[in-house]
N, C-alpha and C positions, 0 to 999 in steps of 0.2 A: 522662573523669577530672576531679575539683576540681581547679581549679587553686588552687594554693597562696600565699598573698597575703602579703609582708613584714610585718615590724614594724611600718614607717613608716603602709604603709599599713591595716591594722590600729587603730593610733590614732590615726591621721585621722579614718577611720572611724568609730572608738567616738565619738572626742569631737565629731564634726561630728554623730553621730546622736542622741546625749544632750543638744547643743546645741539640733537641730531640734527635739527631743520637747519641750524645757523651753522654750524660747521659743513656741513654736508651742501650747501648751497654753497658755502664759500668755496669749497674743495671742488664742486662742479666748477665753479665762474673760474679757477684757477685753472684747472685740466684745462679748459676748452681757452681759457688764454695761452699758458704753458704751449698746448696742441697745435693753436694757430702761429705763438712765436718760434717755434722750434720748422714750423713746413718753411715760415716767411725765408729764416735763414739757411732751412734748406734749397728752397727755391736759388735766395740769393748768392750762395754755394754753387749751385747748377749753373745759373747762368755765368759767374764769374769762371768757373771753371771751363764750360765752351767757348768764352772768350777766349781766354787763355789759351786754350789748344788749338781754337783758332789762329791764334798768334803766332804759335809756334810753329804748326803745320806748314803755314806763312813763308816765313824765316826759312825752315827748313827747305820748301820749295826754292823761292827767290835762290837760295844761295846754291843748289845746282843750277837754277835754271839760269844762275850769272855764268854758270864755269861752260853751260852747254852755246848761250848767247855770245861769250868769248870764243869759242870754237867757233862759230858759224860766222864770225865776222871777223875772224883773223885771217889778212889778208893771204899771209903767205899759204895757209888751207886750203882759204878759197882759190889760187892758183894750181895749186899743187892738184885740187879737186880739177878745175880747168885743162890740166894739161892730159890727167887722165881721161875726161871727155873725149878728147879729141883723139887718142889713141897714142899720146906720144909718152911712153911707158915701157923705154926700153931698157929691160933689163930688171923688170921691177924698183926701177930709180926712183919714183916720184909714189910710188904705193910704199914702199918701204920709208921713205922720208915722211907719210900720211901715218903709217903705223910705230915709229917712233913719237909723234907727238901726241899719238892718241894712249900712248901707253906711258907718258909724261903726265899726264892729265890724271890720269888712274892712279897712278902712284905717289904723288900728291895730294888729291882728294882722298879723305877718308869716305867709305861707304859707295864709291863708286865701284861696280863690281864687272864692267865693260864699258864700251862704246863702239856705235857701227854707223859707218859713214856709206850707204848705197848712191853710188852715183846715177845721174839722169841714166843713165848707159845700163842699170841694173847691176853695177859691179859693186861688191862688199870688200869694205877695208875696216876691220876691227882688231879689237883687244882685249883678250878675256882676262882677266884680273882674280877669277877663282881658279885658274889654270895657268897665268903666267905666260899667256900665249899669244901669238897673232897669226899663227900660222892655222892651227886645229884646234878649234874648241867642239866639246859633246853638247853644249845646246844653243851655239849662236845661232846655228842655222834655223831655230825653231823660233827664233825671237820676228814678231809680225812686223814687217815696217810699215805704217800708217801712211795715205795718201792725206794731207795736211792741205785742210781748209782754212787754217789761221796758223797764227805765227808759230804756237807752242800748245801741245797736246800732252795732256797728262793719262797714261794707261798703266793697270793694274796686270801683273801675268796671274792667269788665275790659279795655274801648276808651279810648285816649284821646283828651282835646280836641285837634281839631285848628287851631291858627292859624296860619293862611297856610303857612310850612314847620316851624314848631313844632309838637310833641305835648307836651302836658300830660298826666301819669296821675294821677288824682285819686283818693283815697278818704273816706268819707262817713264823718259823725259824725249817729247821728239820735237825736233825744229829744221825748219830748212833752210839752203845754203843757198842766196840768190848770188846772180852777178849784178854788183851795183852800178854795172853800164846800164843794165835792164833789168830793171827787181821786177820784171811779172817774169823773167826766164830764170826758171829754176834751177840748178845744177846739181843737186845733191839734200839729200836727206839726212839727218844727225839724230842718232839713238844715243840717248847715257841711261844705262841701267843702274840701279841703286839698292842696296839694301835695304830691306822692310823694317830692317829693327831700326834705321835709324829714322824713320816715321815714328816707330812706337814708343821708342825710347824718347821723343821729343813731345810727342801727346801725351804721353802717360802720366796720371797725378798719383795720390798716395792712396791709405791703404784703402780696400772696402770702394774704394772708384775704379771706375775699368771704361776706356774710352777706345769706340771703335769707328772706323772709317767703313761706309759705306758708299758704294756706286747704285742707285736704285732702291732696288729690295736687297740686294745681296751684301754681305761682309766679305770686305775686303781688304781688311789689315783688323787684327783682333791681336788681344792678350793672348789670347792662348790661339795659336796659328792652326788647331785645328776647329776653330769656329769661324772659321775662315770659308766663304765659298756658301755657308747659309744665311736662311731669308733672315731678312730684320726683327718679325715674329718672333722669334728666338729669343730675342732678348728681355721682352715684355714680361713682368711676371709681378705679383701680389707684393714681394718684399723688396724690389727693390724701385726709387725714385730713377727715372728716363728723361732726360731731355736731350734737342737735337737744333743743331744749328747748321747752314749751309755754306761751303769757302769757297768763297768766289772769285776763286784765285784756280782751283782745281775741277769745282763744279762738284766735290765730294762731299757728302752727307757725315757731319761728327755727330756720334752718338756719344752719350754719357748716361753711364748708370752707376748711381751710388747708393750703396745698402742700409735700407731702411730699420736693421739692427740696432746701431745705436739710438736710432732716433727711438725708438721701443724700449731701451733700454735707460732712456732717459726718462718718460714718460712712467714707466715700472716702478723705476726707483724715487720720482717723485709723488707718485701713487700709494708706494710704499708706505713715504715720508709724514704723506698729511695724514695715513690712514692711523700712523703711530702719532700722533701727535692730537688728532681726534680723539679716539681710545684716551688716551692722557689727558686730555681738557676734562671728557665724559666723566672718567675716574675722581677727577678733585672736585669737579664742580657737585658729583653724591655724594664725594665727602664731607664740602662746604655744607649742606643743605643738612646730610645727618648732623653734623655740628651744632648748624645755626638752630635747627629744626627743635633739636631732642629737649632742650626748654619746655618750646611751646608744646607741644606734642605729649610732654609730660602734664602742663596741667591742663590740656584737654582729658586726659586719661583718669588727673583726679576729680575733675568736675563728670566725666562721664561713670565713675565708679560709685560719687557721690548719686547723681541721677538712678541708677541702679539699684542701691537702696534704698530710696524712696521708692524707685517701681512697687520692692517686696513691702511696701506698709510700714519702715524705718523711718518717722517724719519727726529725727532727732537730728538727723545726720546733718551737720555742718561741712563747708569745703574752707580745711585750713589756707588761709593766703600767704605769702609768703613772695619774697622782690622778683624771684624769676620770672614770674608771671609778666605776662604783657599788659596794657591798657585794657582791652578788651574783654583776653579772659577776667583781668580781675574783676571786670564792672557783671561780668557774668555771674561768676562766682558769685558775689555779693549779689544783684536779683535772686540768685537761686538759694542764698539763704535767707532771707528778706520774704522770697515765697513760701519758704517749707515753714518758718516760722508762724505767720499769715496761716497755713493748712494747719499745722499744728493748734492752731488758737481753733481755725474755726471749725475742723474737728471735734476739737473737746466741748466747744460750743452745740455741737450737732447732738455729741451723745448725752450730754447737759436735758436737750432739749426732747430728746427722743425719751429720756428715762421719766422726764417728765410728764412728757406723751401720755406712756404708758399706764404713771400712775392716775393718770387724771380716765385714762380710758377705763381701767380699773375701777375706777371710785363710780364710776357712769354705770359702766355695766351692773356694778352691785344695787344700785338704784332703778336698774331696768326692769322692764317684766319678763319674764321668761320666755321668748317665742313660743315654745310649747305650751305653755300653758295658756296663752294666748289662743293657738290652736285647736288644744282641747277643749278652752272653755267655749270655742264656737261651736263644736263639733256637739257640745254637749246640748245646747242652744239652739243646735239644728235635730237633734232626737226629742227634744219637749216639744217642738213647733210641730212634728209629724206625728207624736201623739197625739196632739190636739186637734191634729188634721188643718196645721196652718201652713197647708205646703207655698203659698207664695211666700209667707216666711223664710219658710226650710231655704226654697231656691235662693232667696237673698242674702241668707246669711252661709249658705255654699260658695257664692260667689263671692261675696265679703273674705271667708278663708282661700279661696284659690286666689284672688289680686293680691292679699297679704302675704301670702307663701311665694307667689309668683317676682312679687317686689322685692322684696326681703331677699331671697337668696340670688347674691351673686350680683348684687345691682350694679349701675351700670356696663354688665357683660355685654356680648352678642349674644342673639337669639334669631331664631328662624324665620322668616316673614309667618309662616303656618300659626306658630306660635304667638308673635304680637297679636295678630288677629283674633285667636282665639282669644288672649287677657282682654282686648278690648269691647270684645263680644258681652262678656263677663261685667267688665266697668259701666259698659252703656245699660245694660238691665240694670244695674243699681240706680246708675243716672235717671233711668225711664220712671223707676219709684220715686225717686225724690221729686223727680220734675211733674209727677202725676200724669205723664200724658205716654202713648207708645212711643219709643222712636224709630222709627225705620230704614232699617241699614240694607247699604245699596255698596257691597265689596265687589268690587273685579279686581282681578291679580292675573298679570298675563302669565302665560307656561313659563319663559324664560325668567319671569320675574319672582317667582313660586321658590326655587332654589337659592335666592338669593338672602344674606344675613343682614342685621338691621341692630342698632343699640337700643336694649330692653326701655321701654316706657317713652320714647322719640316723639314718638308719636301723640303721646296721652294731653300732652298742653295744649295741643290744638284742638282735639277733641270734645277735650273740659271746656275750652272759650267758646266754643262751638256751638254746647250744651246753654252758658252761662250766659253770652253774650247773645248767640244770635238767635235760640229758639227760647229760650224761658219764658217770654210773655208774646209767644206766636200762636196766633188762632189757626187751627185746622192740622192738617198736616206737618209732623216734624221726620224732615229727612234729614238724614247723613249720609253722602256718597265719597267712598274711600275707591281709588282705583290705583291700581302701580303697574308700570310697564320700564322694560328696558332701554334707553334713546344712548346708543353707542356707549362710551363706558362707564355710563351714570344711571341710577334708580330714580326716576322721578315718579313723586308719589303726589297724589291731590287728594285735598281733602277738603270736602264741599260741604258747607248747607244751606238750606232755602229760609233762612231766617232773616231778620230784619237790614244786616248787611251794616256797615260803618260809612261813614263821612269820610271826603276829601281829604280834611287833615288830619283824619285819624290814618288813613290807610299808609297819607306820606307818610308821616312820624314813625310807624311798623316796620316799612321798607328800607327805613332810612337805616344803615348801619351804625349798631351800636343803639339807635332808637328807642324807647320803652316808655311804656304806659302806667300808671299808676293801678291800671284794671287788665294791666294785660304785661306784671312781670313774670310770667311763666316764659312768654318768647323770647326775654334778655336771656333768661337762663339756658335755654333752649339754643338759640347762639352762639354762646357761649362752652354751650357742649360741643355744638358741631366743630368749629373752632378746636377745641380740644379733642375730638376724636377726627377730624380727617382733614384737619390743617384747612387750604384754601382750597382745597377740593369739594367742595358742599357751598349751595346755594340756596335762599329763602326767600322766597316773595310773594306778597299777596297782590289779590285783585277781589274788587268790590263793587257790587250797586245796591242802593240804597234800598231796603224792602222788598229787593228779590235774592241775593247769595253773597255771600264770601266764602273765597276759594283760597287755598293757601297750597303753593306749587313747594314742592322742597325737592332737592336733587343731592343724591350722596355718589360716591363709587360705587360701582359694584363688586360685592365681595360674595361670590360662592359659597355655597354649603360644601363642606369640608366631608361630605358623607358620613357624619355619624350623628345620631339622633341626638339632640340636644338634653341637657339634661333637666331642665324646668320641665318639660312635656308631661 
């Protein structure tokens, strides 16, 4: 069973769920704004940030590849380069004059860490600047010189120099030295090697960002130099934001990745924020409601206390009014004393008239005959008729005390079809006397119709009309045929006889609902009973031809025998 839940709780209820839906949908449309504004200006962090290291990477390049473009186009070089071509380099004159300018260049640029000049001839003039040297360095000789398809080539060394516990990671600037009698004849080739950090230090932004230089798939200047040399895969991961832009200055891949920490921890603490701030609406908006509420909720409680004792049979109880009350309850209130009042009156009115009842049932009964002695004096009635040897007497007045016992007790009950039958059996030999003539009864009762229950005496007006109406002044044979059958969940019973039959507008008028005859008010009442014992479930109708039958159909529910012998029987 629902159990049934108070006022109070009820508009707790509504209003704490109308609270949650409205806060809680706002708190969603908020997150997923919040969510989308916090990526947008992550997004627009990313890419201002690979601009930017673009920019710088830029700069960075340009401004060796200005010191490396001055080298290759200073004339007195490119001579100096020329005279070694040609072999005229005596003495180391003009090599040495190469490596004094190339160790000028070093020692004024910050981050340049060499340079190597291979002439067309295959001959190397350099200057190691992590050694201070031009005579013997431990890794110039491992440095590649690139065959140069275009002006300037940017390479990464993928090892780096090692000194004593230090590693230097170096990347190369290369350009070559034409003669500008003839720039498709080349004379020499120009290396400037560079410090990594000063790439890193010029891309690098703040904290929770980490921007690395890739050639391909592989890392090739990184925060930490030993993520240096793996794939790009590497960087990819759940917490952190990736973007990646291409400089087209070097041909090298900027990656950037910033940690999607704070952003989580933005989102957290604004999640926090509404959750504490929901909680706190939810809080006051019960406590507004317990407030607003306890009023009304009070005199629902006094009107329902009031109701209450009226339940137990209390129809004194008034419900005091008083200003708290609202429009409504008060107009309740006031009905509900307005009604008990009204009960109270016609209450006393009832037992007024029941007491009255009684005495008057009283006063009747003491004027009554005594059924028993009613009884006896038949019975006596019927011992003097069978002394005298008057036994159609005797039978008559046997059957005169069994319809009188039979009526009498319990009237209007149910009774068994067995039993109707039998009283009627009973009534029609009284009727056969009166009527002076036999009448011949033609019963069928189908099996299933046998067990079925019926209201005492239902039957008996049609019967008497039967008797009164259609055989009373009929020459020859007088029948009566009664049959009952069950037709789905109805008793339909006919009761026929061959007597003179009625007229047209006598048969409408009978049919006609509510109908009645001044020779035929036993079937108003009759009506009237069914009506009162089985609502619209019972039907009545006759049919007629004139000097040969009238048939009267009636149809009730069917009601079972309850399997225990009736007690008229």
């Amino acid at each position: 069973m629902k159990k049934i839940r108070s006022l109070r709780h009820k508009l707790t209820t509504i209003i704490l769920s109308a609270s949650l839906l409205t806060i809680g949908l706002f708190a969603v449309i908020s997150q997923i704004r919040l969510r989308g504004s916090i990526r947008d200006n992550l997004d627009l962090q990313m890419q201002s940030g690979l601009d930017k290291a673009d920019q710088c990477l830029n700069m960075v390049l340009d401004k060796y590849n200005s010191i490396l473009y001055d080298l290759c186009t200073d004339d007195a070089a490119i001579h100096l380069v020329e005279q070694i071509n040609r072999g005229q380099d005596d003495m180391s004159v003009n090599s040495s004059s190469l490596r004094r300018e190339l160790s000028h260049i070093c020692n004024r640029s910050n981050g340049i860490k060499g340079i190597i000049v291979e002439t067309a001839e295959g001959k190397q003039i350099f200057y190691d600047s992590l050694s201070h040297s031009s005579i013997k360095s431990p890794w110039m000789d491992q440095v590649e010189i690139p065959r140069l398809e275009e002006r300037e080539q940017y390479h990464w060394l993928e090892k780096p120099v090692i000194l004593g516990n230090e590693e230097v990671y170096l990347f190369q600037i290369s350009r070559r030295l034409v003669d500008y009698e003839d720039i498709h004849r080349e004379i020499a080739t120009a290396v400037i090697l560079i410090d990594a950090d000063r790439i890193r230090s010029a891309v690098e932004s703040g904290p929770g960002v980490h921007v690395y230089l890739c050639d391909g798939d592989t890392i090739i200047n990184a925060p930490d130099p030993e993520d240096q040399g793996k794939p790009v895969s590497f960087l990819y991961n759940s917490n952190a934001l990736t973007g990646m832009a291409l400089n087209e200055l070097s041909g090298w891949t900027i990656l950037r990745t910033q940690s999607l920490g704070p952003y989580h921890r933005t989102v957290a603490e604004q999640t926090a924020f509404q959750l504490t701030m929901a909680l706190g609406t939810v809080a006051v908006l019960i406590l507004i409601v317990h407030l607003t509420a306890r009023p009304i909720i009070r005199s629902v409680d006094t009107v329902v206390h009031a109701m209450n004792r009226a339940e137990t049979g209390d129809f004194k109880v008034q419900i005091p009014l008083d200003d708290t009350m609202s429009e409504e309850v008060r107009r309740i209130a006031l009905g509900f004393n307005r009604m008990i009042g009204q009960i109270d009156l016609l209450l006393g009115r009832i037992r007024q008239a029941l007491t009255d009842q009684k005495n008057a049932e009283l006063s009747a009964l003491e004027a009554q005959i005594d059924p028993h002695f009613l009884y006896n004096t038949l019975d006596t009635i019927n011992w003097k008729a069978i002394e005298e040897e008057q036994y159609e007497i005797s039978e008559m007045v046997g059957a005169l005390a069994d319809i009188l016992r039979y009526a009498v007790r319990d009237a209007g009950a149910e009774t068994t079809i067995r039993q109707e039958i039998s009283w009627l059996d009973q009534y029609m030999l009284l009727q056969s006397a009166r009527l002076g003539k036999k009448l011949e009864q033609d019963i069928r009762v189908a099996d299933e119709a046998a067990n079925c229950r019926i209201h005492k005496l239902l039957l008996q007006p049609f019967v008497e009309n039967a008797i009164k109406h259609g055989l009373a002044k009929k020459r020859g044979a007088c029948v009566i045929r009664i049959s009952m059958e069950v037709t789905g969940e109805q008793l339909h019973i006919t009761i026929e006889d061959n007597g003179r039959g009625m007229s047209r507008e006598m048969l409408k008028r009978l049919n006609r609902e509510g109908g009645e005859d001044g020779n035929h008010l036993g079937i108003a009442n009759v009506r009237k009973r069914l009506k009162l014992y089985y609502s619209d479930e019972a039907g009545l109708y006759f049919e007629s031809r004139p000097e040969r039958y009238t048939r009267v159909h009636l149809f009730i529910p069917v009601r079972k025998e309850n399997g225990h012998e009736d007690s008229d029987r």
